[in-house]
VOBA-1610 file (N, C-alpha, C; in pm, whole numbers, padded with zeros to 5 digits, always signed):
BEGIN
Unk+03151-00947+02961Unk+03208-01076+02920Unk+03298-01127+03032Unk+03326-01288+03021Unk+03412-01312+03118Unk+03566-01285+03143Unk+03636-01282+03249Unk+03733-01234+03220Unk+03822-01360+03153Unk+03951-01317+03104Unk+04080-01399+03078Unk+04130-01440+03133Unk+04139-01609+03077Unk+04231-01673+03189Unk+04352-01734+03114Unk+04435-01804+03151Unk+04595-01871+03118Unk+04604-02023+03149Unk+04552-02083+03016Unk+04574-02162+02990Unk+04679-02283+02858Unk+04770-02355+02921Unk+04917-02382+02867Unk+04965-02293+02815Unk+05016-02183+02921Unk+05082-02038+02884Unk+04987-01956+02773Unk+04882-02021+02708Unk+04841-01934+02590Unk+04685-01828+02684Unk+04704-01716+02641Unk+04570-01643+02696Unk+04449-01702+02600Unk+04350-01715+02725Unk+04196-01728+02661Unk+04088-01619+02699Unk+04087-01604+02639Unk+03919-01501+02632Unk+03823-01599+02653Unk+03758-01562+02797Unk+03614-01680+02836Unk+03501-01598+02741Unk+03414-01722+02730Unk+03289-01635+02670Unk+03214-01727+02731Unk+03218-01858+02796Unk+03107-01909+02875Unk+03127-02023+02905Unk+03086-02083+03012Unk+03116-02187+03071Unk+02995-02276+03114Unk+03019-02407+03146Unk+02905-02494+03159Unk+02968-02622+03251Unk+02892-02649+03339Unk+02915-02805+03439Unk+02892-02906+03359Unk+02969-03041+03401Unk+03002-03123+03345Unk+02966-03253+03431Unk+02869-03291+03469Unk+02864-03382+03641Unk+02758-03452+03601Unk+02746-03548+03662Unk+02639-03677+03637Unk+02495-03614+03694Unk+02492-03492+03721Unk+02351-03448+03780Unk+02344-03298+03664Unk+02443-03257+03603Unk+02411-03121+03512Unk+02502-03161+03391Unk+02433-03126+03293Unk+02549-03177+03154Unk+02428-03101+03099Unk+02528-03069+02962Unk+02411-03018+02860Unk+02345-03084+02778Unk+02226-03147+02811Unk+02180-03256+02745Unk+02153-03235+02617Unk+02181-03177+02547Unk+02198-03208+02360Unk+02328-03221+02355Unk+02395-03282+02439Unk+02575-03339+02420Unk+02507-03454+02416Unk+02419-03590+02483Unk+02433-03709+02505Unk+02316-03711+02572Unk+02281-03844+02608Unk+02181-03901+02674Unk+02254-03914+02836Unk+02353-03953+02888Unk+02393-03974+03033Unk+02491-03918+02996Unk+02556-03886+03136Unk+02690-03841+03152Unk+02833-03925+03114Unk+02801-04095+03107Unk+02960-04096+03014Unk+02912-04082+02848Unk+02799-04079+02824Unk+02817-04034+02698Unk+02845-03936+02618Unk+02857-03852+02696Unk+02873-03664+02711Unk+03031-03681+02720Unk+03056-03742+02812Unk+03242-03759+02820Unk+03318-03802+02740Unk+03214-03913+02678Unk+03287-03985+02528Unk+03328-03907+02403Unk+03193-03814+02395Unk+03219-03757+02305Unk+03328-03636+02291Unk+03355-03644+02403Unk+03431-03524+02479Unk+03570-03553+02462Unk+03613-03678+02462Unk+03761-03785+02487Unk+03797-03781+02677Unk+03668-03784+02734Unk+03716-03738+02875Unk+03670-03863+02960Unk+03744-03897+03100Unk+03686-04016+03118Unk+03566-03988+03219Unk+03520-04069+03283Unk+03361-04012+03311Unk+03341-03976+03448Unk+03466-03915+03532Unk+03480-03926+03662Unk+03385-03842+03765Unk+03346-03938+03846Unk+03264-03901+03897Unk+03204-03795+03984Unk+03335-03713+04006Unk+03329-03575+04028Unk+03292-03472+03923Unk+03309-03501+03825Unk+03282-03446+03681Unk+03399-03302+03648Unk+03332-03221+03581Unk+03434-03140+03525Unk+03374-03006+03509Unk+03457-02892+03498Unk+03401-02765+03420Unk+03434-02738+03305Unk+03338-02720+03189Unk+03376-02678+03074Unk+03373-02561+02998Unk+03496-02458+02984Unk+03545-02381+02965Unk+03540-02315+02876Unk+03466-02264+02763Unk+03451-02238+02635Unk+03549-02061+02584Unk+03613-02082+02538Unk+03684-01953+02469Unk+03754-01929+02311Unk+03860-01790+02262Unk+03886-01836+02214Unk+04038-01756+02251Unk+04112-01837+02150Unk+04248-01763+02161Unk+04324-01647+02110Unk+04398-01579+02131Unk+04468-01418+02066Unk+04443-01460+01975Unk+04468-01577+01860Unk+04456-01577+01681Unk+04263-01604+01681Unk+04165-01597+01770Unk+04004-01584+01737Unk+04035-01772+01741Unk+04088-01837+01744Unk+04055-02002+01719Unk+03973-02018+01883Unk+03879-02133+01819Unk+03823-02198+01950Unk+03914-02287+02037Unk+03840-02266+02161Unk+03895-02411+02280Unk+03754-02410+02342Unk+03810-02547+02398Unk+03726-02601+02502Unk+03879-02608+02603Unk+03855-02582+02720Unk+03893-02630+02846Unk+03848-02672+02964Unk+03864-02816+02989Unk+03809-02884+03075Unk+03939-02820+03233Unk+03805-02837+03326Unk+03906-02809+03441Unk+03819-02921+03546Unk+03898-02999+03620Unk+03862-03057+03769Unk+03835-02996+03878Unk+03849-02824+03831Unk+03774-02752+03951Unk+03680-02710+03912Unk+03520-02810+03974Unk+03396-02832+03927Unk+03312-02642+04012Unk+03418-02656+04162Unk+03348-02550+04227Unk+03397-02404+04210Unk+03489-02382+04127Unk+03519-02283+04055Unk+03385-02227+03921Unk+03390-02351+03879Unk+03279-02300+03772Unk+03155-02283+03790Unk+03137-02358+03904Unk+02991-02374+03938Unk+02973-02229+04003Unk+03048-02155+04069Unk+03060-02018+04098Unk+03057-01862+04022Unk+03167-01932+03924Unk+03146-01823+03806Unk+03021-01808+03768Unk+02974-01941+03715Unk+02816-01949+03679Unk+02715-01900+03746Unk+02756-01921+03838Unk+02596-01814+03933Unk+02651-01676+03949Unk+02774-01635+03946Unk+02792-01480+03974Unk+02784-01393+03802Unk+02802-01526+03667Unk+02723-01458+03591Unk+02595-01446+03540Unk+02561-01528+03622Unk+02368-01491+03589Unk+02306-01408+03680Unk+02359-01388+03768Unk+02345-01286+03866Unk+02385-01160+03789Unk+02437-01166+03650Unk+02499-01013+03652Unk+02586-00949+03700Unk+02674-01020+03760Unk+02772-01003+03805Unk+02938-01063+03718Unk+03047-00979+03750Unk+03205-00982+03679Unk+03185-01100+03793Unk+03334-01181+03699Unk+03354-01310+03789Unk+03518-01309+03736Unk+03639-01334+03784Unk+03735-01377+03720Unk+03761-01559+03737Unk+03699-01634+03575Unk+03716-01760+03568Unk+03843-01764+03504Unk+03992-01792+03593Unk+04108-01845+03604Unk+04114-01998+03680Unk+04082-02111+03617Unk+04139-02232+03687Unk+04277-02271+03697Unk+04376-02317+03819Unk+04439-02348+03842Unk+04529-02435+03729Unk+04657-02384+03691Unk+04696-02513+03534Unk+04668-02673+03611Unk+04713-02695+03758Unk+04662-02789+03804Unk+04600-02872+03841Unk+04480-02786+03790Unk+04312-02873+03768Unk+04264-02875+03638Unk+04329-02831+03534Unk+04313-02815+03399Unk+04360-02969+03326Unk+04226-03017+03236Unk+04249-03164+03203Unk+04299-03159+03109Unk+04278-03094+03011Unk+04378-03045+02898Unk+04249-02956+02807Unk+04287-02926+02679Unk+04262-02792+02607Unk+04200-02860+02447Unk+04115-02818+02450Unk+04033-02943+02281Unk+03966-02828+02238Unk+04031-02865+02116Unk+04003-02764+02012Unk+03841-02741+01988Unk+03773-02634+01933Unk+03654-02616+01914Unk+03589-02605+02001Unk+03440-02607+02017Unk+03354-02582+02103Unk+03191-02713+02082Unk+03159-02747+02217Unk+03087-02863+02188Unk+02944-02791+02172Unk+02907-02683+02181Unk+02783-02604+02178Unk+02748-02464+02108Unk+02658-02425+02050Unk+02685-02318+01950Unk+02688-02212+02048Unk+02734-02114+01994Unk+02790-02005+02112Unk+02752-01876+01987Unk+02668-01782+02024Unk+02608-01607+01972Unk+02730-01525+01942Unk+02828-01576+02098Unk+02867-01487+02074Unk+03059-01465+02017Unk+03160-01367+02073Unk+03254-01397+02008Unk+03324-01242+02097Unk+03510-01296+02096Unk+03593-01191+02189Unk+03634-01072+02125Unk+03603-00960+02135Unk+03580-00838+02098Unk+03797-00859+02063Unk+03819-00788+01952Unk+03982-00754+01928Unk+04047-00871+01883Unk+03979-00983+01846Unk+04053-01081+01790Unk+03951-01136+01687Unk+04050-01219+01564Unk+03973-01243+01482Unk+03818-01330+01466Unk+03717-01361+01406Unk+03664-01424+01439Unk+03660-01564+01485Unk+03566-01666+01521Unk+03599-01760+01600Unk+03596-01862+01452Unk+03722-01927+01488Unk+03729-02006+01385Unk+03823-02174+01428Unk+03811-02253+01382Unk+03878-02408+01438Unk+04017-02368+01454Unk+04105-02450+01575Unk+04226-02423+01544Unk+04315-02502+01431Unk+04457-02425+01341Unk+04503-02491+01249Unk+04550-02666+01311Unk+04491-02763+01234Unk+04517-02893+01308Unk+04725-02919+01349Unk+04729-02995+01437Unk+04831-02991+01485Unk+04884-03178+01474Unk+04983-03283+01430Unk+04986-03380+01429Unk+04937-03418+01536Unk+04880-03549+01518Unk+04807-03602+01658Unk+04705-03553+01717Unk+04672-03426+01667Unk+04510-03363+01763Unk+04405-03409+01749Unk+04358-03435+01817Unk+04160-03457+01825Unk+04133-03357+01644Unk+04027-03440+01616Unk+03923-03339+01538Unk+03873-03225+01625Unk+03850-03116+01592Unk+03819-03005+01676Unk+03646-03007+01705Unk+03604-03010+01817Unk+03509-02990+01832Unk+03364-02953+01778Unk+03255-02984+01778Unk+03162-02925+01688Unk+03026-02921+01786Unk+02912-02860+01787Unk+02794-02886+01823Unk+02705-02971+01748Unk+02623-03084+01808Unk+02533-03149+01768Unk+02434-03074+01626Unk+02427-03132+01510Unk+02350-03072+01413Unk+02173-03085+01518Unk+02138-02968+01543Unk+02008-02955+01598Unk+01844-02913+01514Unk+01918-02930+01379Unk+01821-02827+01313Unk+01728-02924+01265Unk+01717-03045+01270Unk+01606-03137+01212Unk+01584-03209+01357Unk+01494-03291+01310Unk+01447-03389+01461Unk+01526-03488+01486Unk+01554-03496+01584Unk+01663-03608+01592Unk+01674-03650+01760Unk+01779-03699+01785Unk+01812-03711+01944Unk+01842-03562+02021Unk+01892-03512+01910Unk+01978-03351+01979Unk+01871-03286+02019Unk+01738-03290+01941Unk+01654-03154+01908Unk+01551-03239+02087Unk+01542-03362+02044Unk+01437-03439+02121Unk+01509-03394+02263Unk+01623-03397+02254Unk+01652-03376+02425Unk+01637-03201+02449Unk+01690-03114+02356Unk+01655-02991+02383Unk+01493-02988+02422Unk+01406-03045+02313Unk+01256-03031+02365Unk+01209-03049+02512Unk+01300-03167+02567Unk+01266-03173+02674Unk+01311-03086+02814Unk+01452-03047+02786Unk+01465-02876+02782Unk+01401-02746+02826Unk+01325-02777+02718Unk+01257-02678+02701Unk+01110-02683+02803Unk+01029-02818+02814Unk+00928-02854+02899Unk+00943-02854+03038Unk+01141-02908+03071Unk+01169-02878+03222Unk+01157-02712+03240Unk+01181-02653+03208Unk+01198-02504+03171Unk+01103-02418+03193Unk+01002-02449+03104Unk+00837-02375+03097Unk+00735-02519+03105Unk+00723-02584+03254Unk+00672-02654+03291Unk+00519-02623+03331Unk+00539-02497+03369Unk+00389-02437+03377Unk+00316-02400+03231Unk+00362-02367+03148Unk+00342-02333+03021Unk+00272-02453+02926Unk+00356-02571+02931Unk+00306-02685+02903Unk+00212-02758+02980Unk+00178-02761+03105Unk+00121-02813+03199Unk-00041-02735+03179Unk-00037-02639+03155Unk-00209-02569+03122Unk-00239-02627+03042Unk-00201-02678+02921Unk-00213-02753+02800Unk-00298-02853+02789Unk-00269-02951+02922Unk-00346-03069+02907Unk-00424-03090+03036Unk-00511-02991+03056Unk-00566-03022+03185Unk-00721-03133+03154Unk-00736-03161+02997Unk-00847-03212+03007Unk-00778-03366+02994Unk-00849-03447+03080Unk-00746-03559+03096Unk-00761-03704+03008Unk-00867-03652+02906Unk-00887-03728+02772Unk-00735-03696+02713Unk-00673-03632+02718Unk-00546-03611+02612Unk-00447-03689+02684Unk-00437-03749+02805Unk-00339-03842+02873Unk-00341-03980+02806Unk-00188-03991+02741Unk-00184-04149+02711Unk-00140-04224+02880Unk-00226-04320+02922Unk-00269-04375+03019Unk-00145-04484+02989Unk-00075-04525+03091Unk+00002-04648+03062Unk-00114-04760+03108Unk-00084-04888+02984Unk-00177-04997+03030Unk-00160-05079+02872Unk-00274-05155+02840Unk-00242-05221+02722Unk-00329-05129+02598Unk-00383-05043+02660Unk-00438-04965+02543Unk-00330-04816+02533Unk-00249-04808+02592Unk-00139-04688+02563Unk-00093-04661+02437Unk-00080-04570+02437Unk+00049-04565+02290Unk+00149-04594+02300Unk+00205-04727+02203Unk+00300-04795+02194Unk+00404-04750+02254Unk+00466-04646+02171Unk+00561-04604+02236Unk+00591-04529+02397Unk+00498-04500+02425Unk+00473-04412+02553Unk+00493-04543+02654Unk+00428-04680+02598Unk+00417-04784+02710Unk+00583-04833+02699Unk+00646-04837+02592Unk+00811-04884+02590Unk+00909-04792+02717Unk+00851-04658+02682Unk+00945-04549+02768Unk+00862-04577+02893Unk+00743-04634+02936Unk+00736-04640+03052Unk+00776-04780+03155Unk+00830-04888+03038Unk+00836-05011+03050Unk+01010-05008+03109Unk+01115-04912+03038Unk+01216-04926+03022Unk+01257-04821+03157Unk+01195-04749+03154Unk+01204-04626+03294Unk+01187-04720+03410Unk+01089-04801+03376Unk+01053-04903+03523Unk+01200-05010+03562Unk+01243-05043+03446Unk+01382-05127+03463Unk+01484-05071+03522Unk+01514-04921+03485Unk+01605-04808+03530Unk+01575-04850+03763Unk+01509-04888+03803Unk+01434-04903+03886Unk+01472-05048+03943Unk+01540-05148+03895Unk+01556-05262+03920Unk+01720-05296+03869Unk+01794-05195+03764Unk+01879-05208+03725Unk+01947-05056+03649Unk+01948-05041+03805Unk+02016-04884+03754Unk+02107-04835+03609Unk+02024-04735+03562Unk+02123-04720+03389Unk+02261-04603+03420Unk+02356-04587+03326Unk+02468-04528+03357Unk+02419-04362+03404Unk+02516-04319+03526Unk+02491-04222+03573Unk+02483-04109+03464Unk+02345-04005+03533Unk+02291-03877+03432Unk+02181-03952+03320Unk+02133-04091+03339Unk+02013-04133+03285Unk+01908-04053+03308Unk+01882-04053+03506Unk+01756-04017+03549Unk+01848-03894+03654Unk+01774-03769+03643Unk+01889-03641+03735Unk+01754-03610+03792Unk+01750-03534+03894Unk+01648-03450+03966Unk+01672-03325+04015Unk+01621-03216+04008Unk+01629-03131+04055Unk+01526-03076+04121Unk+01531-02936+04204Unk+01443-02850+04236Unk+01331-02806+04181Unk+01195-02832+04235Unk+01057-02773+04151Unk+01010-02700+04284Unk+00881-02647+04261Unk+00793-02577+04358Unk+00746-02676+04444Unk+00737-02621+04543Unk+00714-02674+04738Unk+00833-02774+04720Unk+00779-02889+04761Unk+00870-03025+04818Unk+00863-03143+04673Unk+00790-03063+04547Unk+00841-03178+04468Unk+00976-03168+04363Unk+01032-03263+04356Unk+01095-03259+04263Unk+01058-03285+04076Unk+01182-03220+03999Unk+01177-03203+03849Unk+01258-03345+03767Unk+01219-03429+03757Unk+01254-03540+03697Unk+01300-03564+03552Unk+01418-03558+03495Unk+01467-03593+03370Unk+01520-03708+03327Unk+01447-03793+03265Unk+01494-03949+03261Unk+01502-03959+03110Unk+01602-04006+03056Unk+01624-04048+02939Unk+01701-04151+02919Unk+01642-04247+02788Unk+01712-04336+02721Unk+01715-04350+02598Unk+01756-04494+02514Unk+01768-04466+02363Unk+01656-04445+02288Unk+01643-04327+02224Unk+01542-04225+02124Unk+01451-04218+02242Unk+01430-04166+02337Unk+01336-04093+02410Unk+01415-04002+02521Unk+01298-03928+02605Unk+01327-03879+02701Unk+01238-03861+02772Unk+01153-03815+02876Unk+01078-03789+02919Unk+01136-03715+03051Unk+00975-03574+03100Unk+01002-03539+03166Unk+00924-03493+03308Unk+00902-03467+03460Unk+00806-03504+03506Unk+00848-03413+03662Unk+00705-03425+03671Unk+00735-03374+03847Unk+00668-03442+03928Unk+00758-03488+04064Unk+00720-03580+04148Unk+00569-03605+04185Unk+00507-03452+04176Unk+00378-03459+04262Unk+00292-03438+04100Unk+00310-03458+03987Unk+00231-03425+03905Unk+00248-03534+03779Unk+00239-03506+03628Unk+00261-03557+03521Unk+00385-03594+03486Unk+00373-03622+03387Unk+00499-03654+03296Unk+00499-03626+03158Unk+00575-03576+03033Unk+00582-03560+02925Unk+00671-03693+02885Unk+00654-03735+02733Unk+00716-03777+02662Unk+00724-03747+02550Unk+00908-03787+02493Unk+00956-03738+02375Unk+00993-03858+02325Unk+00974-03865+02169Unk+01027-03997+02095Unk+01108-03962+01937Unk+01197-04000+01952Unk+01284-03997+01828Unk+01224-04045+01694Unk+01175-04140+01708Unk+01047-04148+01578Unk+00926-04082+01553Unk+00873-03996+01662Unk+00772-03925+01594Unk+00829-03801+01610Unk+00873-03718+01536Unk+00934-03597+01548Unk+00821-03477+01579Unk+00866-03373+01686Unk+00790-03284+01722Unk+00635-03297+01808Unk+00644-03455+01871Unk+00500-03476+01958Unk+00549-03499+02051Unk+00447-03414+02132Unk+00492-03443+02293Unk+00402-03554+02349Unk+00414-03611+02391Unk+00278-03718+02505Unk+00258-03706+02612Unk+00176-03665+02708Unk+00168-03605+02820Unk+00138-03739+02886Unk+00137-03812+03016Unk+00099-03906+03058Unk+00040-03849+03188Unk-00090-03979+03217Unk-00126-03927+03321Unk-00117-03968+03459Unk-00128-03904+03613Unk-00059-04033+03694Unk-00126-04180+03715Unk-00227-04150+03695Unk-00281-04286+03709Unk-00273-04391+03843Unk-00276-04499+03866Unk-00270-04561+04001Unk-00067-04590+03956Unk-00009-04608+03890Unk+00115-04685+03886Unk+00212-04562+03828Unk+00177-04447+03793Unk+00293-04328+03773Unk+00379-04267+03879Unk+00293-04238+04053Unk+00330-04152+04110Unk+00474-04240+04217Unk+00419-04402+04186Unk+00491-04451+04282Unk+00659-04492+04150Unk+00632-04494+04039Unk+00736-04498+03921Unk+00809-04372+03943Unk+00728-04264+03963Unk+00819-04098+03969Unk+00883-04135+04076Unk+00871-04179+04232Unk+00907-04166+04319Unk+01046-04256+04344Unk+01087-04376+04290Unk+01170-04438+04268Unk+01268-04441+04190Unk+01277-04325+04082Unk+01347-04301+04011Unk+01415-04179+04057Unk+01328-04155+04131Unk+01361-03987+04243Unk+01451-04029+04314Unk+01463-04121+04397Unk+01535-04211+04481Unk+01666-04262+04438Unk+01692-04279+04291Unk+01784-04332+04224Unk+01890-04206+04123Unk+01771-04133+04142Unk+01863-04008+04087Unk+01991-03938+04084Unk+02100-03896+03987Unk+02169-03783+04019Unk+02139-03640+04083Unk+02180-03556+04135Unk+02100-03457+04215Unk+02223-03340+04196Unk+02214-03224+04202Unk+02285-03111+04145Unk+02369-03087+04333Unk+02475-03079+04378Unk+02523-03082+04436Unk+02498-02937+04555
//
């Protein structure tokens, strides 16, 4: 587990941490990155934040936000590596301390009680909660997509026969042609940062995550694209590149947030 750190004199027991930046957020918080902040009470700065998850000597949850983005971003790779890390942020980069936790968490700090909200205090925030994920919704639709950036090869064997591609054009499926109509605008009128993020795929293409209201979709530069829709719960739509996809992937690539 992670080690303990000292935050407003009170000890925290880490149990896990997560980036907060217009190119990494946990997308079942929000669709872009100030919407992730909103919900957060944080403002949307463009350096972004680390978010701190623990709990305290009485087992109550926190969240602690810290402005030292490269602290966490460190811990984080030396614990997936399997490796001890001591995550102590500076009280000086610490944005302040919010009760609860914005993501469901397995697990819990060995010697203190279980994890439970802290007793409310006049003036505090409501304490934190995770997105209800268990029906279809925006939360589940962005995890799905998640899940397709993730096991991209897995999904990608799926549809190699290319009758199953909804084709953008006037015979598309409705909805598939809206998310490809509104992605194209993203393109002429950039949407709030952490709309469209990119990351690392195999050779020289990039992994494309573009989302807006009730969809998401997801794609790689040199290949397809998936789509997700908030009204049809649990269908994916695979699209195919067609003459007008590869040069749409490529411009949104261009416009992207990018993991630092």
């Amino acid at each position: 587990m992670p080690t303990t750190e000292s935050a407003d004199n009170d000890q925290l027991f880490v149990l896990t941490a997560v980036l907060l930046t217009p190119a990494q957020f946990p997308s079942v918080l929000g669709d872009d990155y100030p919407e992730v902040c909103a919900g957060l009470g944080l403002e949307p700065y463009a350096e972004g934040y680390g978010l701190v998850l623990g709990q305290d000597s009485d087992g109550a949850r926190w969240t602690v936000a810290t402005e030292d983005v490269s602290l966490v971003a460190c811990a984080i790779a030396a614990w997936d590596c399997g490796m001890e890390y001591d995550l102590s942020p500076g009280e000086h980069s610490i944005v302040g301390a919010l009760p609860g936790w914005p993501l469901s968490l397995a697990v819990a700090a060995p010697g203190v009680p279980q994890p439970h909200d802290p007793e409310p205090q006049e003036g505090d925030p409501a304490p934190l909660a995770p997105p209800d994920a268990e029906e279809w919704g925006p939360a589940q639709r962005r995890l799905g997509a998640d899940e397709i950036a993730m096991q991209w090869a897995a999904w990608r064997e799926q549809v190699d026969d290319e009758d199953t591609f909804a084709e953008p054009g006037d015979h598309a499926h409705k909805g598939v042609r809206r998310v490809l109509e509104e992605a194209r605008g993203y393109v002429s009128e950039p949407p709030p940062p952490g709309r469209v993020r990119s990351s690392f795929a195999a050779g020289e293409a990039r992994t494309l995550r573009v989302d807006g209201p009730g969809w998401s979709m997801v794609a790689r530069t040199d290949d397809i694209a998936f789509v997700l829709l908030d009204d049809e719960p649990g269908e994916v739509h695979p699209v195919g590149r067609g003459p007008a996809l590869p040069a749409l992937l490529s411009s949104l690539d261009e416009l992207a947030a990018r993991p630092v």
